[in-house]
Structures are given as structure tokens and as C-alpha cells.
Phi, psi and omega in degrees: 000164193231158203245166153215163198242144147264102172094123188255022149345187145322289182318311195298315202268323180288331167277322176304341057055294153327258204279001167277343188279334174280339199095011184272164173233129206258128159241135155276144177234129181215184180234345163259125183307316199291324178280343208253331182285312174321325206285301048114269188295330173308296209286333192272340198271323169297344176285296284234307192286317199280314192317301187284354146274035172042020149218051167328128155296113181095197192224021160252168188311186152299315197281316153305319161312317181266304139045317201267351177248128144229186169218165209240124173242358181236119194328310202288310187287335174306295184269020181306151176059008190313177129215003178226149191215114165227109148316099183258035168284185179305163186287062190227137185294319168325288174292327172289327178289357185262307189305332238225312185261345182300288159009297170291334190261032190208343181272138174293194187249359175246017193266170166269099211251075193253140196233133167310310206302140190256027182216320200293137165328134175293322179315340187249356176258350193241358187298119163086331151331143195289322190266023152332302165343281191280009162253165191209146158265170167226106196266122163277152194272145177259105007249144175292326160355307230217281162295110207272326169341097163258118179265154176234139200230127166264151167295152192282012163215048175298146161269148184281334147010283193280304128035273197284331167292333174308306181271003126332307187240016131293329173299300188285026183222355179088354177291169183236078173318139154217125199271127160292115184306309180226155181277158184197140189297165175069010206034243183229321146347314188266301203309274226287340181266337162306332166278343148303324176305295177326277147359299175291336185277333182261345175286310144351282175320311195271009184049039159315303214203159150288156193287332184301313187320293170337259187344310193292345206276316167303306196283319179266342171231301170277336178313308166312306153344293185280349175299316175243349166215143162309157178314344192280321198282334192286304230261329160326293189271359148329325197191180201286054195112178187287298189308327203277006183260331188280324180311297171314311190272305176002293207286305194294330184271010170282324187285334174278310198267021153286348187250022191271125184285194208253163145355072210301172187252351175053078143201207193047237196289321183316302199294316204266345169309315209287300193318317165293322162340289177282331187284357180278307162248029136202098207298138205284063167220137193338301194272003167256100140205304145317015209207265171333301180323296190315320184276350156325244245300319153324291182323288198302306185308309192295343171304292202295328229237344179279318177299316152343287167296305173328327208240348179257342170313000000 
């Protein structure tokens, strides 16, 4: 069966990647030719690089992978024979609701009409489409390559269907999917990681810590934690269960987090202490900021693949 991508972007290139590495046959869709040939040769030099640092995805070749991409510059012909269509334009509501409803007049009643955005509501992207039913967001994590997390969120008038098959067939791509019961603004991704944010920005702000500092408490201590068990499961094994971690703690952690400042304003004085901070150890121009990312990204693969041996062990 065949998936198609709409817009051939970073996102766009990257679930295409995602599901050729699964055995899916794959279309890029753009509306400019040029981006879809560029998008094309992106995806053959990254395959090339990962074949040769061993961690290509999936048990087919390089030569088989792309085999499994083609491109498309025409809509109507693009989701034709589809069953799965995930949108990667840019975070803009206007434009996706233009994409979403062009769609809707063009699509059959069994294809999977699904969106990237990581922040927009469905409700505000799929309200009033004939194919409501068949939508959903998947929101991925950057880069999904390497970080497998899909959330998948339904519209309040999602068929449960369409749900389950979405997380079928993230699932059957190595992604690791988790359904949201109902939409909530940030989903459950953003919300946990903006309370982190929140905290680390007033702890900064309050000249608690150094912004490095900040950083180091995460990446060297709960970060570790969290790579491999969630916050619910660390407080299990904290202590003898659950319950017995709320008896013990329940009072103290009431108290700290009573002590929680109000919503930072992200801007001014903080924003510009944090900004020198970082920019001190990595100055905010294109190629060192592109030069870390390689090496993240370096990081998340040796991650992803100790977790792999972790879980066959």
C-alpha cells in the first residue's frame, strides 16, 4: 500500500525516510518542482551517510529505499491509489486549512487524512471537512528519524478506526505512537516539556543557578533517567510503589511546588542573561548551530540503537 507526504520539507523528508525504511512506497508532493527534485537528492545523500555509519533504518538496501520514493508536483494525481496522506507544511493554520480542505474534495472514504503540527488543534484544522472522520494529527518528534514518539490526536469527531490504524502503522515503521484520548493545547510533549522550560527559566531568572548549570542538571541527571523510564515509572521505583512514594513525598512535594513562580514572560532581562549564556558556548550562527545539531543528532542515534540492546536484552 502506498503513504504519501504532502511538501517535501525537512519533515516531509524525514517521515519519507520513516516509512521507506518500513517497505512503504512512498510520494513527495510539492507545488514547486525544484524543491521536490532538491528533496529527492537530500534524502539519497542522507541515506548514504547513515548506510555508512551503520545506522540506516530497516532490512532493506539504500538502492531499495529509494526505489520506494517517487515525486509528485500534481495534487489530484499525488493521493491517488493513497491510504495513508501526512501533511508537512509549515505551522501556519491558514495554510494547512487550505491543504486539508483542497483534499477533502479529492480523497476516497478510506484513505487517512494526517498532519504533522505540533502545536495546532485538530479541532481547529479539520472542523467541517466531509472526511472528519478519516482525520487525525501524528504529531513527530525532530527528527523523527532518531526519536521514534508519535503523538497521535484526534479530532472530537475521529472515527476510532482511523486511530487504530494510524497506530498500526506507526507502529509497524518502528515509531513508537501514543493516543491522546482528547486534544489539549502543546498535547502531552510540549505541556511537559514547557513545565520544564518554565521552572529552568525562573530558576535562571532568580540567580538560583547559571543557565549552564541549568542545562547540566538535566542532561547529566534526570535526562538520564528519562531516556529510558518515564517520570510515573521513576517515582514507582523510588520508593516501594506508587502509593508508597505519595505517602512518603505527597507533603514535601506539595510544598515545593507552592513555591513555583507565576508563568515567565520569556522575554527582557532573562531572556537576554540566558541568551549570552548560550551564545558563549555556542554562538548563534548558522554553521555552529548546524555543527551541534550534527552532533545531537549524532547523540540521539548512539541513543536510539543502546536502547534497541537495552529492550532485546
Amino acid at each position: 500500500s502506498d503513504i504519501y507526504f504532502l511538501f517535501s520539507g525537512l519533515i516531509g523528508r524525514s517521515w519519507a525516510m520513516v516509512f521507506a525504511a518500513g517497505g512503504f512506497k512512498v510520494k513527495l508532493y510539492d507545488v514547486a518542482q525544484e524543491q521536490l527534485t532538491s528533496a529527492l537528492e537530500n534524502i539519497r545523500k542522507q541515506m548514504k551517510e547513515l548506510k555508512e555509519s551503520g545506522f540506516l533504518k530497516g532490512t532493506l538496501s539504500v538502492e531499495q529505499q529509494l526505489s520506494l520514493i517517487s515525486i509528485c508536483a500534481d495534487l489530484k494525481a499525488a493521493v491517488e491509489g493513497a491510504t495513508f496522506i501526512q501533511e508537512c507544511t509549515p505551522e501556519n493554520l491558514e495554510l494547512k486549512k487550505k491543504i486539508f480542505s483542497q483534499l477533502d474534495l479529492v480523497v476516497g472514504d478510506n484513505v487517512i487524512l494526517s498532519s504533522s503540527t505540533s502545536c495546532l488543534l485538530p479541532s481547529k484544522l479539520f472542523t467541517g471537512l466531509k472526511h472528519v472522520k478519516q482525520c487525525i494529527v501524528s504529531h513527530p518528534v525532530n527528527p523523527p528519524y532518531f526519536v521514534p514518539l508519535v503523538e497521535i490526536v484526534p479530532h472530537p469527531e475521529t472515527d476510532p478506526s482511523t486511530i487504530e490504524r494510524t497506530y498500526a502503522l506507526m507502529k509497524k515503521i518502528g515509531q513508537s505512537p501514543v493516543k491522546l484520548n482528547r486534544e489539549t493545547e502543546g498535547f502531552v510533549l510540549n505541556r511537559l516539556q514547557y513545565a520544564v522550560i518554565s521552572e529552568a527559566w525562573r530558576l535562571v531568572g532568580e540567580g538560583v543557578i547559571s543557565p549552564t548549570d541549568l542545562d547540566l542538571v538535566m542532561s547529566d541527571g534526570l535526562g538520564m533517567r528519562y531516556a529510558f523510564i518515564g517520570p510515573l515509572e521513576t517515582m514507582h521505583l523510588n520508593a516501594e510503589g506508587i502509593s508508597n512514594y505519595c505517602k512518603r513525598y505527597r507533603d514535601g512535594m506539595r510544598l515545593v511546588l507552592n513555591t513555583f513562580g507565576p508563568v515567565p514572560e520569556f522575554s527582557g532581562e532573562i531572556e537576554q542573561k540566558i541568551n549570552q549564556a548560550m551564545s558563549e558556548k555556542i554562538p548563534s550562527v548558522p554553521k555552529v548551530l548546524d555543527a551541534r545539531r550534527k552532533w545531537r543528532d549524532e547523540c540521539l542515534t548512539g541513543l536510539a540503537k543502546l536502547k534497541k540492546e537495552m529492550k532485546s536484552d
